[in-house]
C-alpha positions as CSV (number, residue, x, y, z in Angstrom):
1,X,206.1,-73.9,23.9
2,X,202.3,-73.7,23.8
3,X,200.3,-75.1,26.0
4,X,196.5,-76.4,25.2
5,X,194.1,-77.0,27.9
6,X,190.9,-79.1,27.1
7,X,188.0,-78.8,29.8
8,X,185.0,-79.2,30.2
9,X,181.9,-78.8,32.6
10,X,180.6,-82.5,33.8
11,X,181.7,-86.2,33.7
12,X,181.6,-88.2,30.7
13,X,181.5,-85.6,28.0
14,X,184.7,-86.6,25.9
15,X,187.6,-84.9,27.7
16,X,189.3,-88.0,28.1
17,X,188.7,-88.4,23.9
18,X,189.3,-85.8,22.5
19,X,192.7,-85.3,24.7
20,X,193.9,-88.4,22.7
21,X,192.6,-87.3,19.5
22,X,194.4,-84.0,19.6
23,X,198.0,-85.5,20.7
24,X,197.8,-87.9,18.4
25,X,197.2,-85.1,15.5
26,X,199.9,-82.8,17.2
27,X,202.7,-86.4,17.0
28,X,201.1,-86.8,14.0
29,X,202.3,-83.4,12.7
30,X,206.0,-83.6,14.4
31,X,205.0,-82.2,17.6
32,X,206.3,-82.8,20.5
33,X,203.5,-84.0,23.2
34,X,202.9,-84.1,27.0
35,X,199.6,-85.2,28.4
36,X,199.3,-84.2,32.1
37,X,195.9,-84.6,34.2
38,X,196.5,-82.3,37.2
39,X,194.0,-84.5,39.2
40,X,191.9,-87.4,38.8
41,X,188.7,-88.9,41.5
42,X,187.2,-91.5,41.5
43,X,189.7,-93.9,40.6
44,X,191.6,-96.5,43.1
45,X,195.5,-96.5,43.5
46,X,195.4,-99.8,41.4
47,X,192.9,-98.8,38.9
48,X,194.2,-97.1,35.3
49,X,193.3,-93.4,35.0
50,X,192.3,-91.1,32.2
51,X,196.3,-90.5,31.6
52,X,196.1,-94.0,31.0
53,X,193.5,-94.1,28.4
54,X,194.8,-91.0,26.7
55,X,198.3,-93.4,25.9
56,X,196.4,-96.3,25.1
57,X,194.2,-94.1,22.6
């Protein structure tokens, strides 16, 4: 099973958007998918995450 890791060095520099852009091309291909972010701040218990907008995307 491989395993891609996308990072990057600051906030707001398209992590979040290109995370969704890949799965969707891997699902798109037959691939099986799993999205995980390790950890998150920033972000209230009641508030949606990037894991969130990753699905929604």
């Amino acid at each position: 099973m491989p395993v891609l890791v996308i990072t990057g060095t600051n906030t707001e520099v398209g992590k979040t958007v290109t995370t969704a852009a890949v799965a969707a091309a891997a699902l798109a291909a037959g691939r099986s998918v799993a999205v995980l972010k390790a950890a998150q701040t920033g972000v209230r218990p009641d508030e949606r995450g990037d894991a969130d907008e990753v699905a929604r995307l």
